[in-house]
Phi, psi and omega in degrees: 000139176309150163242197190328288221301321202297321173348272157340287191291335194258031172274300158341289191268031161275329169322313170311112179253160180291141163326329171295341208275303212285143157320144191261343172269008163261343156313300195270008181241010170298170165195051174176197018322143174232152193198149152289166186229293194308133179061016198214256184302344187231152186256136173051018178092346149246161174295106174318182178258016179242280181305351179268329185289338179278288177349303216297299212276348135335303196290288173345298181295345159121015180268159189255154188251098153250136155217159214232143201218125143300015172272142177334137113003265190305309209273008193258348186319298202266012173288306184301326193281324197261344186260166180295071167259161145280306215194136190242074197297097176247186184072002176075049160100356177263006199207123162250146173244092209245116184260154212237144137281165168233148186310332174252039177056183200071201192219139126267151181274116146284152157246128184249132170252165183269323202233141203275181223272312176288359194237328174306313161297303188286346189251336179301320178288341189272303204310310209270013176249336172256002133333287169313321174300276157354274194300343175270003181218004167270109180286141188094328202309137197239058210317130160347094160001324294177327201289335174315324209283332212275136171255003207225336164238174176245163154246157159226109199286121193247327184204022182256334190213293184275199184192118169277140103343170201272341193256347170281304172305344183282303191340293192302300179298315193283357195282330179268341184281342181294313169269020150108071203210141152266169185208127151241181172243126193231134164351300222225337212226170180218099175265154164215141183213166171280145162133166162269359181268184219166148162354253184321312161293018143291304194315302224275344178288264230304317178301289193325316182287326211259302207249003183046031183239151179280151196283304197295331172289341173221063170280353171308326198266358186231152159238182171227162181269109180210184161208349161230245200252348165271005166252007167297008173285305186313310200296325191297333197260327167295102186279356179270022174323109134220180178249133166312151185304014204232018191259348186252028158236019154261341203304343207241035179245314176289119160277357190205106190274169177279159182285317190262184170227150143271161174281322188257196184259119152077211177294000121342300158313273163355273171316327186291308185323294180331275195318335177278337158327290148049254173295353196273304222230102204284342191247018155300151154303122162236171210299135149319180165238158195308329166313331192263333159329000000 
């Protein structure tokens, strides 16, 4: 028989409403999607070819495509250069990744910091002695495949190659909030970095840098995409929020849940999403169904 918590929880993700839910007229009234990219745009570690096909017909339709990642600076490059984005926010808010065309086709990535080259250094140096901790004194604890790419932050991979338990990732957390760390937990990764930014201060940097509008004045107009618990901030702030389906085995984890669900999973989600945006608007593109992908 169930107790509170199972309650609790499946109260939670009963809140979560279907994409059929959101109004078509809050819809047509977008001018952006923002998005997570692990488990959310991408399956099994890569993007899909239904999730580069929503993107890409974002674009068409004149919306702008950001995405804010807890991934590496290096390992987010070229991604930034090849998929249809404005912009691409990795390190959880500290590093945008903005691609420029060129005359003789293709993108070089520009790169932007929140923070300057010395301060950028001295936190780097803090960064890799509580690393260096972290694996000695949390068991199993492992740094992230990935970490060669990070300038600004660390990882500790819990499920994408290793695998942590729920009392080793606590661990892993309170050990970096100790030394002065903000932490969050991502599908895959556990960062902790110095600084005041995040997801959501990222976001609200890039709109600035990028489009020379404050973020908070017209967020009404943007939605975002996630799927755990290092997109509650978005899901909290955004009101257009969702999550892919695979965002409801975090639910008894999340203070701030997304207003929708999708039906499908990972990227898949991620297109169903495109496609309900879309659908709002008749002189938009629309999404092909997934047979045809």
């Amino acid at each position: 028989m169930p107790g509170p918590t199972d309650a609790t929880h499946t109260a939670a993700a009963d809140r979560l409403r279907p994409l059929a839910d959101w109004p078509l007229d809050e819809r047509r009234r977008l001018v952006g999607v923002m998005t997570d990219i692990d488990d959310t745009l991408t399956t099994e570690g890569a993007i899909t070819p239904d999730a580069l096909a929503a993107l890409a017909a974002l674009r068409t339709a004149g919306l702008h495509r950001i995405a804010v990642t807890g991934r590496p600076v290096g390992w987010s490059e070229p991604f930034a250069a090849a998929w249809p984005l404005d912009a691409l926010v990795a390190e959880n808010g500290a590093v945008a990744l903005v691609p420029v065309a060129q005359s003789g086709g293709g993108a070089r990535v520009e790169r932007l910091y929140r923070d300057d080259a010395a301060l950028r250094a001295e936190r780097f140096e803090r960064l890799q002695q509580v690393l260096v901790r972290i694996e000695r004194e949390v068991a199993g604890a492992v740094r992230a495949t990935d970490s060669a790419g990070r300038e600004t932050d660390i990882a500790i991979d819990h499920a994408e190659f290793a695998h942590l338990d729920e009392d080793r990732i606590a661990a892993v957390v309170a050990l970096m909030r100790a030394e002065g760390l903000h932490a969050t937990v991502s599908s895959i990764h556990i960062n902790g970095w110095f600084g005041d930014h995040d997801k959501l201060v990222g976001a609200r940097w890039i709109v600035e840098a990028l489009l020379g509008r404050a973020l908070d004045a017209e967020i009404d107009r943007w939605a975002y995409v996630g799927d755990s618990t290092n997109d509650q901030t978005m899901f909290g702030a955004f009101p257009h929020s969702i999550g892919v389906a695979n965002v409801r085995r975090f639910v008894p984890r999340l203070q701030q849940l997304p207003r929708y669900v999708a039906q499908a999973e990972r990227g898949a989600g991620f297109a169903e999403v495109a496609g309900a945006v879309l659908q709002a608007d008749p002189g938009w593109p629309v999404m092909p169904p997934a047979s045809a992908r």
